[in-house]
Every structure is written in C-alpha cells, then in structure tokens.
N, C-alpha and C positions, 0 to 999 in steps of 0.2 A: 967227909962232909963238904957239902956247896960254900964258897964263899958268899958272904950276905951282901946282896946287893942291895944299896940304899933306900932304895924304890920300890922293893917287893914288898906283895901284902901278906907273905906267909914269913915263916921262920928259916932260913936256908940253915943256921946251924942244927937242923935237925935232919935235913935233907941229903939222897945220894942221889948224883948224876946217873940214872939208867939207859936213857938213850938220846944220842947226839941226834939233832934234828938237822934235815936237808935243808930247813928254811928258817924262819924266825924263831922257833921254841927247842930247846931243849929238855927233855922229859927227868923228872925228879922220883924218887919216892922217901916216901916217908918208913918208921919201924915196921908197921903194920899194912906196909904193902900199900897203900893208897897213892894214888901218883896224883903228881903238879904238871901242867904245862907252864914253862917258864921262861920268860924271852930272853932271848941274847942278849948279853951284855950291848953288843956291837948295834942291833937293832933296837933299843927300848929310846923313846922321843920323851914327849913332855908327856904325853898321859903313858907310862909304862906301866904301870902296877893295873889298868887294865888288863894289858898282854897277860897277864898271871890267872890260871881258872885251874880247878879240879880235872885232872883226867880219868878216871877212873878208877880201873885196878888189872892187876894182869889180864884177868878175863876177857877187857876190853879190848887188849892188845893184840888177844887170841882171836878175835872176833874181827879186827878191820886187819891182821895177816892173813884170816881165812878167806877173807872178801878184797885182798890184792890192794887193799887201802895206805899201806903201814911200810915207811920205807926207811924209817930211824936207825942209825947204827946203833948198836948195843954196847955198851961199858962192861968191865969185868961185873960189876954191881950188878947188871942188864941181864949179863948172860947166866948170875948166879938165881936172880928172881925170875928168870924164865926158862930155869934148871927143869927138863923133860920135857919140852916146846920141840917137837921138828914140824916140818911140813912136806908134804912127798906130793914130787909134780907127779899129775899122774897124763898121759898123751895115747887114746883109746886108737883104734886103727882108723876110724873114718870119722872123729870129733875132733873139739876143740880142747887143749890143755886146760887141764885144772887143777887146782888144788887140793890136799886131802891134809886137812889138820889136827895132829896129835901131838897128846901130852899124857 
C-alpha cells in the first residue's frame, strides 16, 4: 500500500503504486481496479491535492498503449493488473510501423 501523503484528496492506504510515471504523476490503483493519477511526492506545490484526478481503468491504459500515448513503467502490482497485455509491433514491407494490441 502507498504511503498517505498529507495533501492527497483520496485514501493512499487503500491504494497500489501501478505505474511509475516519466513526469509529474505516478499511477495508483485501488481493489477494484479503478486508477488515481497521483503526483510525486517531489513535484506537489501549494495547491497539490489538484494534481490528484481519477484515471481510469486498465482499459484506458490499453487504449493510450494502443495509440503510442502511455510511457509509465510498471510495478510488480502494474504488471499483475495488466496480466495478458502485449503489444506486437507490426512493420508491413512499404508502411509505417504499428501497433497491434492484445489481451
């Protein structure tokens, strides 16, 4: 479970770290799968508990890796809620690379 950071407007002891973010947020989820965007400890100012908004759910996750959006590294937590996730580049003979996303 997350430690509770003073300033958040949700519950961090209900919360798992699922994916480390490249920039200000790290991704949370809760039991039932629902994710938090949650800002770094290191980045939260005088208004933090803005930085804090609902992300989704895995589907969404599935959906901005399918569209080359989504660059979060994954947590053991990460890689277990997005347990049956690959993505297969696919590079046609005279196209441009792309993506083909399954689960």
């Amino acid at each position: 479970m997350a430690e509770q950071l003073k300033d958040c407007k949700f519950n961090m002891s209900k919360l798992t770290k699922v994916f480390v973010g490249d920039s200000n947020w790290d991704i949370y989820s809760d039991d039932s799968g629902t994710l938090y965007s949650i800002g770094k400890p290191e980045r939260r100012g005088v208004d933090a508990a803005n930085m804090d908004t609902f992300f989704g759910n895995k589907s969404h996750i599935k959906r901005l890796i399918d569209n080359g959006h989504f660059s979060s590294v994954p947590t053991e937590a990460g890689l277990e809620l997005m347990s049956g996730l690959h993505s297969v580049m696919c590079t046609p003979p005279r196209g441009k690379p792309f993506h083909i996303l399954r689960f």
